[in-house]
Biopython code that builds the backbone (N, CA, C, O; Angstrom):
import numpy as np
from Bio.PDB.StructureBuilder import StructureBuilder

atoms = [
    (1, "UNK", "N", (-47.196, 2.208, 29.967)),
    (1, "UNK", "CA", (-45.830, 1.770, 30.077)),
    (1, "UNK", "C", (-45.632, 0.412, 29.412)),
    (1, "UNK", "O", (-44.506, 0.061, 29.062)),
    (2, "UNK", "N", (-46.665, -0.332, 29.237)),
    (2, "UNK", "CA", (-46.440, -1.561, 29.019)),
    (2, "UNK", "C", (-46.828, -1.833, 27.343)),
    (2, "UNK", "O", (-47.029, -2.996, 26.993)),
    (3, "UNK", "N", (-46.928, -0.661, 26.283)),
    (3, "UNK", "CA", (-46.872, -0.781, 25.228)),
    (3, "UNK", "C", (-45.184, -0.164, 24.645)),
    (3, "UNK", "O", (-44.354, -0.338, 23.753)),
    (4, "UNK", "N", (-45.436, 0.608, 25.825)),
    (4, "UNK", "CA", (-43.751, 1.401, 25.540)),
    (4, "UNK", "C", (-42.510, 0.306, 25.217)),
    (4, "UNK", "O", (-41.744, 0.150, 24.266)),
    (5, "UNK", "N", (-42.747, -0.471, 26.705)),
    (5, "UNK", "CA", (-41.558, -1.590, 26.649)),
    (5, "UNK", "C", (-42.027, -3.216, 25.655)),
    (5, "UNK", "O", (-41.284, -4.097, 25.222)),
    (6, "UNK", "N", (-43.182, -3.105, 25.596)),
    (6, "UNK", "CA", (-43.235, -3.954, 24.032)),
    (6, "UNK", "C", (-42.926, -3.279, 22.781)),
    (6, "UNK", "O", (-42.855, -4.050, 21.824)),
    (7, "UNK", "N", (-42.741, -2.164, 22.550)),
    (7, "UNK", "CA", (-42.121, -1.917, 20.975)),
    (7, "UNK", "C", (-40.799, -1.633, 21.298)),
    (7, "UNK", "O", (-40.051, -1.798, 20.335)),
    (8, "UNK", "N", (-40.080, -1.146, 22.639)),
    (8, "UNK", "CA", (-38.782, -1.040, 22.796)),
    (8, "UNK", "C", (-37.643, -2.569, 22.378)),
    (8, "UNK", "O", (-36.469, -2.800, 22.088)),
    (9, "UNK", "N", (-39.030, -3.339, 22.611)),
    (9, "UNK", "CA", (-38.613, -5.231, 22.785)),
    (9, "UNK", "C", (-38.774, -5.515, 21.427)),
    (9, "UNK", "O", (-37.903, -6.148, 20.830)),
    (10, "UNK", "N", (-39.874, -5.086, 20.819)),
    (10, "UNK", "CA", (-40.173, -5.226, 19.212)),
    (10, "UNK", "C", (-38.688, -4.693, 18.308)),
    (10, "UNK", "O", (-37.987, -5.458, 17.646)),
    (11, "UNK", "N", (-38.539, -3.776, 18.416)),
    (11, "UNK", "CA", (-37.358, -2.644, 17.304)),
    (11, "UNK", "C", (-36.221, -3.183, 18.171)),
    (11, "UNK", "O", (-35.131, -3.140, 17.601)),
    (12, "UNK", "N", (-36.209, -3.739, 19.554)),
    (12, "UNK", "CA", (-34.711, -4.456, 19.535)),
    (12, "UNK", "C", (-34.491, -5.847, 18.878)),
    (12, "UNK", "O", (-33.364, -6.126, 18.469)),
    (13, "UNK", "N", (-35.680, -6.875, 18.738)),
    (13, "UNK", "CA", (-35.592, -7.903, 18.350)),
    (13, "UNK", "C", (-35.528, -7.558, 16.659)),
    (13, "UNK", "O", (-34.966, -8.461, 16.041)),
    (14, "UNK", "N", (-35.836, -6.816, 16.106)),
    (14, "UNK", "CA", (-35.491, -6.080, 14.732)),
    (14, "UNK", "C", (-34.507, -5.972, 14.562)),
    (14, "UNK", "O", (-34.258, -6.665, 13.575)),
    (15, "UNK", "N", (-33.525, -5.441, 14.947)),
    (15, "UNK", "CA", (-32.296, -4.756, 14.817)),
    (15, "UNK", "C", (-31.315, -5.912, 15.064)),
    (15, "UNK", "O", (-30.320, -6.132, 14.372)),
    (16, "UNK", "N", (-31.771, -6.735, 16.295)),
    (16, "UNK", "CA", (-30.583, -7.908, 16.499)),
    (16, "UNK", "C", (-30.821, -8.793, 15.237)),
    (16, "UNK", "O", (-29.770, -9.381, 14.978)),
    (17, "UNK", "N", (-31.953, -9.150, 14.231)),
    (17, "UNK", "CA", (-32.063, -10.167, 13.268)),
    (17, "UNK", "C", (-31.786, -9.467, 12.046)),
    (17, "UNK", "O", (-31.863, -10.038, 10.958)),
    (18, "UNK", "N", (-31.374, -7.912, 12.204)),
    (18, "UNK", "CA", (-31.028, -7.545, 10.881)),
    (18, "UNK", "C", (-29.570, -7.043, 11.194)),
    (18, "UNK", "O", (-29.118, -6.458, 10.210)),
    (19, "UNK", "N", (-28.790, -7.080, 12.129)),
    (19, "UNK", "CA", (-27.382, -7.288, 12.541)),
    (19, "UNK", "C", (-26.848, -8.626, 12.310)),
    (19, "UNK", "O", (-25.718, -8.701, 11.827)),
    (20, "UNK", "N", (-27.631, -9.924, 12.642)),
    (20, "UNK", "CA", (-26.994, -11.147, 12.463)),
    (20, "UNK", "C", (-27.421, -11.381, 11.527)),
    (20, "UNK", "O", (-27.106, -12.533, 11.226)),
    (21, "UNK", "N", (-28.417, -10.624, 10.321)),
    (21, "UNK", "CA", (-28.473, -10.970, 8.444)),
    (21, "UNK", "C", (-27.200, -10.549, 8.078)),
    (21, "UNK", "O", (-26.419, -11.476, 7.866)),
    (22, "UNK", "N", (-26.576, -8.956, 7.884)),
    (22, "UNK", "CA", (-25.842, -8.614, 7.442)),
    (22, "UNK", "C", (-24.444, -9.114, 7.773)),
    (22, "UNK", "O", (-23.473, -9.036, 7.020)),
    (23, "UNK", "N", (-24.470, -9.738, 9.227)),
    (23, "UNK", "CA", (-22.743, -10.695, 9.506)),
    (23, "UNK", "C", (-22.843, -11.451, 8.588)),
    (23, "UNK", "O", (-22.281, -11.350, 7.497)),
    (24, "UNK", "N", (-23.760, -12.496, 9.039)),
    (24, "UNK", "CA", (-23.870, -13.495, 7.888)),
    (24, "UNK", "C", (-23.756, -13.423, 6.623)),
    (24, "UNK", "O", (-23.335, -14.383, 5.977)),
    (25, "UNK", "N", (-24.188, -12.029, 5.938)),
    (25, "UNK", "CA", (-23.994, -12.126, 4.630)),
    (25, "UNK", "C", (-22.583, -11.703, 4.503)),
    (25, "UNK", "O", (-21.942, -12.318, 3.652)),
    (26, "UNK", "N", (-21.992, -10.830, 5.135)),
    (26, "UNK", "CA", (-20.517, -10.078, 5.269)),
    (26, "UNK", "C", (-19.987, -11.345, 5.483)),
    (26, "UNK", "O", (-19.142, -11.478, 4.598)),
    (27, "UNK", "N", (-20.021, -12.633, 6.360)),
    (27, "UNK", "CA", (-19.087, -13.537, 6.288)),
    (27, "UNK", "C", (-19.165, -14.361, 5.121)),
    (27, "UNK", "O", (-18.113, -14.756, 4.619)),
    (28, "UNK", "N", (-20.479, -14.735, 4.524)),
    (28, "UNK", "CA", (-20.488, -15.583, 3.031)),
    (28, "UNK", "C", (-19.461, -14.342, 1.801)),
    (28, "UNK", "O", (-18.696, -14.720, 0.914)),
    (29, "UNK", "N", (-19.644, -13.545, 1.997)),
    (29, "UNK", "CA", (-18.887, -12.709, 0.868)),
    (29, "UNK", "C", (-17.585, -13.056, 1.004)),
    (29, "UNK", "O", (-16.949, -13.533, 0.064)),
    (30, "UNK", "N", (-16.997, -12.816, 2.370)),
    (30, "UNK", "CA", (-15.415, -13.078, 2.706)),
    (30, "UNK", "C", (-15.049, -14.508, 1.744)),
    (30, "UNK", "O", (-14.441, -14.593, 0.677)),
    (31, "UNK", "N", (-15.655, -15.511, 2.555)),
    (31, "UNK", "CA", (-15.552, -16.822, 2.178)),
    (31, "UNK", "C", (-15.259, -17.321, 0.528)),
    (31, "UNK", "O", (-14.510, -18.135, -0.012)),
    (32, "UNK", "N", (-16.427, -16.222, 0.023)),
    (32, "UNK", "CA", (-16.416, -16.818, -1.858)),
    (32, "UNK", "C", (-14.913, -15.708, -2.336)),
    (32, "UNK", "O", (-14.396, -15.874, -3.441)),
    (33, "UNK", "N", (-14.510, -14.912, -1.612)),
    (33, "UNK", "CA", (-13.299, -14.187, -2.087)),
    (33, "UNK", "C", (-11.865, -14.772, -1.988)),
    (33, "UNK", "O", (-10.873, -14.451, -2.642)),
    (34, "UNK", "N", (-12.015, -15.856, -0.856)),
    (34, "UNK", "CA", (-10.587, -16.274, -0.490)),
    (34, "UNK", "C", (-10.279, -17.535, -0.657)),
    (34, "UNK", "O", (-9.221, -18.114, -0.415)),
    (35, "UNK", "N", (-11.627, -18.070, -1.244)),
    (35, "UNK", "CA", (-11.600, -19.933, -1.364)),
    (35, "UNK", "C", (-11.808, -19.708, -2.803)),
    (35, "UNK", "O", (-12.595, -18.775, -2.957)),
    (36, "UNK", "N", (-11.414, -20.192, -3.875)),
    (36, "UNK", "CA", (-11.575, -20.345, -5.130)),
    (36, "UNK", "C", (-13.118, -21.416, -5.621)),
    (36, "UNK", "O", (-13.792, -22.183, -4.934)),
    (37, "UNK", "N", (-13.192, -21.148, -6.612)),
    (37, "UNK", "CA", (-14.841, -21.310, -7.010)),
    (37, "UNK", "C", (-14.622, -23.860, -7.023)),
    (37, "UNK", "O", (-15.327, -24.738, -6.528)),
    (38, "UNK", "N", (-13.672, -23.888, -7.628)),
    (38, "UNK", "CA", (-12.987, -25.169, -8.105)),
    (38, "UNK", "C", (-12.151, -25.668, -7.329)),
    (38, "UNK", "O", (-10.984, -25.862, -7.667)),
    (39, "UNK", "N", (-12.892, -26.113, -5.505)),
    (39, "UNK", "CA", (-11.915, -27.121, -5.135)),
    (39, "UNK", "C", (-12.166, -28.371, -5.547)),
    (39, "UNK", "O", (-13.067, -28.888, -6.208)),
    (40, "UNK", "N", (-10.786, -28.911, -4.809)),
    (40, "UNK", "CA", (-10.593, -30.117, -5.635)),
    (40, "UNK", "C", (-10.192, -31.409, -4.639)),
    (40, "UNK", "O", (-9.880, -30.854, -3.585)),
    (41, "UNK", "N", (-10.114, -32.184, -4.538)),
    (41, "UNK", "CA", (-9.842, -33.170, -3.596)),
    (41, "UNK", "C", (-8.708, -33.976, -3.792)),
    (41, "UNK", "O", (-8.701, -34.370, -4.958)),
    (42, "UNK", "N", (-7.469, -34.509, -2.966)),
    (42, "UNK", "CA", (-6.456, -34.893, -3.692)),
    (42, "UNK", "C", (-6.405, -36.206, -4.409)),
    (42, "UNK", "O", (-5.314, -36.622, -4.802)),
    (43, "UNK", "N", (-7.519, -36.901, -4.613)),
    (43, "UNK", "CA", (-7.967, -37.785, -5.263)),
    (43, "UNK", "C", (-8.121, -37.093, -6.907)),
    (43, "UNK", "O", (-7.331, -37.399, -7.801)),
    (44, "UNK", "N", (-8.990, -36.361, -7.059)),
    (44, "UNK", "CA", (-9.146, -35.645, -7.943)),
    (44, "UNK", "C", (-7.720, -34.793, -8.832)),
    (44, "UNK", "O", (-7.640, -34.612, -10.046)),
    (45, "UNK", "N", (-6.721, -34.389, -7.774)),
    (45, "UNK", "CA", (-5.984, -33.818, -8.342)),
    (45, "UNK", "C", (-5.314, -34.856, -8.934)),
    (45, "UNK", "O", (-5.429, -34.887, -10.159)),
    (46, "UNK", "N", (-4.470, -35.944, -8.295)),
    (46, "UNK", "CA", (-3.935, -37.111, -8.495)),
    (46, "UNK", "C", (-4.799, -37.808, -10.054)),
    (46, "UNK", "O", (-4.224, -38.388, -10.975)),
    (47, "UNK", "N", (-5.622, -37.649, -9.996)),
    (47, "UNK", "CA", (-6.256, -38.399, -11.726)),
    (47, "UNK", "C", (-6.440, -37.490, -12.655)),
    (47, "UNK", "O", (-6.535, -37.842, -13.830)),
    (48, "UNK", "N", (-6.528, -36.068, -12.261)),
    (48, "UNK", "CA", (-6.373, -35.242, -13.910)),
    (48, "UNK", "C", (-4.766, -34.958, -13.984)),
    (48, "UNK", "O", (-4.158, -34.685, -15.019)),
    (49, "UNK", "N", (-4.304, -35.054, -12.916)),
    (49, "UNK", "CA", (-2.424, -35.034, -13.037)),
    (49, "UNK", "C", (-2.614, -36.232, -14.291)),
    (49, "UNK", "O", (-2.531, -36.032, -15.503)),
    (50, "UNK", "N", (-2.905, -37.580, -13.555)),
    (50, "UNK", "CA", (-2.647, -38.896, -14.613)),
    (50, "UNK", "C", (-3.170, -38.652, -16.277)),
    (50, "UNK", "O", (-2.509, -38.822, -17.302)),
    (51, "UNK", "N", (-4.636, -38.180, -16.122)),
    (51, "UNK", "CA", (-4.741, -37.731, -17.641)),
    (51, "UNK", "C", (-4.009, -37.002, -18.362)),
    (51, "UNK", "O", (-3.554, -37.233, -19.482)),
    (52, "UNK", "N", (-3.850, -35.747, -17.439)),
    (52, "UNK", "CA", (-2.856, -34.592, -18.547)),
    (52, "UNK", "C", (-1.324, -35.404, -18.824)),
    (52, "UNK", "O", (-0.669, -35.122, -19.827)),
    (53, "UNK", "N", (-0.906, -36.294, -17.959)),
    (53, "UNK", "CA", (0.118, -37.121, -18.579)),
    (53, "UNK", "C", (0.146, -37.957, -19.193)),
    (53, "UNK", "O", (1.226, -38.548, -19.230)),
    (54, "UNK", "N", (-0.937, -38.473, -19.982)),
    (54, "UNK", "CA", (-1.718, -39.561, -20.641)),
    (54, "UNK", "C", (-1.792, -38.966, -21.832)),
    (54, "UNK", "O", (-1.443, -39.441, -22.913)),
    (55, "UNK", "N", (-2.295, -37.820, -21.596)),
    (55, "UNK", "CA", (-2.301, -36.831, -22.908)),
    (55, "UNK", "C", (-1.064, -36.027, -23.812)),
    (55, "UNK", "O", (-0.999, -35.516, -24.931)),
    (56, "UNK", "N", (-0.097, -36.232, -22.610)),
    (56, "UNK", "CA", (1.065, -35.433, -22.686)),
    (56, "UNK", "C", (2.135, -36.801, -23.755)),
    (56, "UNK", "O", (2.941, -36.624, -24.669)),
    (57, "UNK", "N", (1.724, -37.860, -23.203)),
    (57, "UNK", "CA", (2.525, -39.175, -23.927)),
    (57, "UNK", "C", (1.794, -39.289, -24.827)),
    (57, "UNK", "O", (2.516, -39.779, -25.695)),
    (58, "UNK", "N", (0.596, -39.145, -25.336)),
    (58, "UNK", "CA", (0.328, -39.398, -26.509)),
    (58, "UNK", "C", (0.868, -38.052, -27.627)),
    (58, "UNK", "O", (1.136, -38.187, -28.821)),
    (59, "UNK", "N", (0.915, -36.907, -26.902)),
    (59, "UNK", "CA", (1.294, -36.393, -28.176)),
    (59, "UNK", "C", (2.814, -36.235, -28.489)),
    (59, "UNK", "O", (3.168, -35.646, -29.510)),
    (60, "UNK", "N", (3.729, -36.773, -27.593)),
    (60, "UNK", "CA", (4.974, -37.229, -27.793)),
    (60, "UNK", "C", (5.048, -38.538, -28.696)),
    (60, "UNK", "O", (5.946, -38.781, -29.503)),
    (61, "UNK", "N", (4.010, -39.293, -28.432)),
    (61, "UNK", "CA", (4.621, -40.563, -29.410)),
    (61, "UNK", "C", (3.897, -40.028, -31.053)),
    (61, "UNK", "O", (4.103, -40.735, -32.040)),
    (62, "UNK", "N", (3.196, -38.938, -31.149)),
    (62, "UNK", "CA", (2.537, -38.469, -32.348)),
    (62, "UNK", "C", (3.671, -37.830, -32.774)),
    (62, "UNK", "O", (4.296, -38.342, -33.703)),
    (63, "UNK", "N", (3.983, -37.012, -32.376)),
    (63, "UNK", "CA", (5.430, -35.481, -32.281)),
    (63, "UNK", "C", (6.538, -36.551, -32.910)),
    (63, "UNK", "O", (6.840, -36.393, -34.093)),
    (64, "UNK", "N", (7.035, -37.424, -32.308)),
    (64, "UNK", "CA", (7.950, -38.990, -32.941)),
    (64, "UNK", "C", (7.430, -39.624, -33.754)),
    (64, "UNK", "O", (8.307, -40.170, -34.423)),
    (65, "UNK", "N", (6.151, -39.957, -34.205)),
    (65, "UNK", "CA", (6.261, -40.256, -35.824)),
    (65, "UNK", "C", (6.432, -39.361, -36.893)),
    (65, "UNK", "O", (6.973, -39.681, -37.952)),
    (66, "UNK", "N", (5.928, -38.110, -36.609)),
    (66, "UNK", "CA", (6.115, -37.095, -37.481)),
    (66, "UNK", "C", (7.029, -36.350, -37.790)),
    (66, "UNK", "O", (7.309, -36.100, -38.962)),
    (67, "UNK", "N", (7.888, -35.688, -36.385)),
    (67, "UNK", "CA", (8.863, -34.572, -36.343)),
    (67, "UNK", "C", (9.897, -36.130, -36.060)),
    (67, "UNK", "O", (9.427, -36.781, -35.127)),
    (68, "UNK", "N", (10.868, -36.628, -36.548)),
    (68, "UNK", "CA", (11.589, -37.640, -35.814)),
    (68, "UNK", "C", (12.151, -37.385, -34.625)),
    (68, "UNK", "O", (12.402, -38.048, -33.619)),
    (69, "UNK", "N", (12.409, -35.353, -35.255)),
    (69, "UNK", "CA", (14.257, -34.571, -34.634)),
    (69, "UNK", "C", (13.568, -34.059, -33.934)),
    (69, "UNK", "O", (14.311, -33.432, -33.180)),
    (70, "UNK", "N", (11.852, -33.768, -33.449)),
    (70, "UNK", "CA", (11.952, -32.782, -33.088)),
    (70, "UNK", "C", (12.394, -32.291, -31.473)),
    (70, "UNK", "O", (12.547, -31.161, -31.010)),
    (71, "UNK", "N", (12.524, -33.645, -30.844)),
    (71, "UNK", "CA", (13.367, -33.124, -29.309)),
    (71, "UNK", "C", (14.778, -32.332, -29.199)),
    (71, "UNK", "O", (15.332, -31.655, -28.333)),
    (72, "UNK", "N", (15.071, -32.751, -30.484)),
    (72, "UNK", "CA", (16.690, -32.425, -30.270)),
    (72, "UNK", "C", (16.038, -30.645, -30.998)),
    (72, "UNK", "O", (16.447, -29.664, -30.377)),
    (73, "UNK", "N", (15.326, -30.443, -31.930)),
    (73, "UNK", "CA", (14.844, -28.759, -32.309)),
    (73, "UNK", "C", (14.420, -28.241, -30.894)),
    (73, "UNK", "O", (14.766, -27.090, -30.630)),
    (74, "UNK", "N", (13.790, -28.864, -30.048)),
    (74, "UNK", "CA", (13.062, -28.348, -28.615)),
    (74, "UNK", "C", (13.996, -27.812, -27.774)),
    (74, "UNK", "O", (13.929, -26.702, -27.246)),
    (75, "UNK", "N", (14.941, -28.686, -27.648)),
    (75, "UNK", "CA", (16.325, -28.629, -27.153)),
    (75, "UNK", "C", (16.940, -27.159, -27.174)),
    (75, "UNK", "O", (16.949, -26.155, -26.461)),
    (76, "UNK", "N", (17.443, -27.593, -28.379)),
    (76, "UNK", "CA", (18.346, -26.315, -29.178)),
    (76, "UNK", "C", (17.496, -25.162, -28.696)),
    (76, "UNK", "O", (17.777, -24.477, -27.712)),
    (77, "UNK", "N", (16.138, -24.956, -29.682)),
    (77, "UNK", "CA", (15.291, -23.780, -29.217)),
    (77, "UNK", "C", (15.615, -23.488, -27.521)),
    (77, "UNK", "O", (16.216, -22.516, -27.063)),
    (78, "UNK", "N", (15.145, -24.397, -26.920)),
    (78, "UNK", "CA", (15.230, -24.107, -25.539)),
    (78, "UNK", "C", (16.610, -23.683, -24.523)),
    (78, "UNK", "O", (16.592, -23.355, -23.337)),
    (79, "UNK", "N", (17.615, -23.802, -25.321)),
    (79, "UNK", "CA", (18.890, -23.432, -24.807)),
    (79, "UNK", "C", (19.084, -21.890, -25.244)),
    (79, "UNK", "O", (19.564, -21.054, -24.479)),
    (80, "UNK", "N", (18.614, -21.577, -26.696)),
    (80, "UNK", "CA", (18.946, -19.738, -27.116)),
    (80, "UNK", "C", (18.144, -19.325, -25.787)),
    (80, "UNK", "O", (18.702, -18.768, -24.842)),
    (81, "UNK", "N", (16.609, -19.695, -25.809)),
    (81, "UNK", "CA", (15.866, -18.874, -24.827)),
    (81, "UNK", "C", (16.724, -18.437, -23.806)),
    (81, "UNK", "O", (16.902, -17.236, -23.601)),
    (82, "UNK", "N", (17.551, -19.770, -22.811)),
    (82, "UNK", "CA", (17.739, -19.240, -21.375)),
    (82, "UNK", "C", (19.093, -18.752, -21.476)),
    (82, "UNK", "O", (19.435, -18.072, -20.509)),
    (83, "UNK", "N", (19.993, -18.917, -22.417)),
    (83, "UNK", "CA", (20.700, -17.996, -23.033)),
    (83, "UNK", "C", (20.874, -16.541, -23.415)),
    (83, "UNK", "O", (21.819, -15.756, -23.346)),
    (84, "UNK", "N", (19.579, -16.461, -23.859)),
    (84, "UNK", "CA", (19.227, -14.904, -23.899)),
    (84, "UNK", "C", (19.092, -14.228, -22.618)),
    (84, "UNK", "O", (19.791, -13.216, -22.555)),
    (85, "UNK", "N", (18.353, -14.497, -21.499)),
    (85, "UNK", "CA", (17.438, -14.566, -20.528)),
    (85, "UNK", "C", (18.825, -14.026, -19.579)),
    (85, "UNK", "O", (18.708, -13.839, -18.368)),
]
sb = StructureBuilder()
sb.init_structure("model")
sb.init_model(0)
sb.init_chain("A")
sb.init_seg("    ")
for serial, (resi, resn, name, xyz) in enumerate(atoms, 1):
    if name == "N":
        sb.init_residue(resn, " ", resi, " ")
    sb.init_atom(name, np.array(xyz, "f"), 0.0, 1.0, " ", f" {name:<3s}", serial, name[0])
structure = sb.get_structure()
């Protein structure tokens, strides 16, 4: 009797560590599906905001030596669009 209820104890302690592998892995899967790979911190967001607008003024003051008109062409263009629309 007393080998009986050591492998009954064996194949249950089996089964409970390969039930709490597969949660565990079933909950890491959930996790990488609903959180995106690239968080970001609002520190972080706040300074590539500042670059891409850093970047955004430089190629406006480039766009103004070259195109003089071209806000007022952006313009125009941009009025047929929502016109059409």
């Amino acid at each position: 009797m007393d080998v009986f209820e050591f492998i009954i104890s064996i194949v249950g302690m089996v089964l409970f560590f390969i039930t709490l592998w597969v949660l565990l892995l079933r909950k890491g899967r959930r996790r990488d599906h609903i959180a995106p790979q690239g968080k970001y911190e609002l520190g972080e967001l706040a300074a590539i905001a500042e670059s891409l607008q850093e970047r955004i003024d430089t190629l406006e003051s480039i766009l103004d030596a070259e195109v003089p008109d071209w806000r007022e062409q952006n313009e125009t263009h941009g009025t047929h669009q929502s016109e059409e629309q």
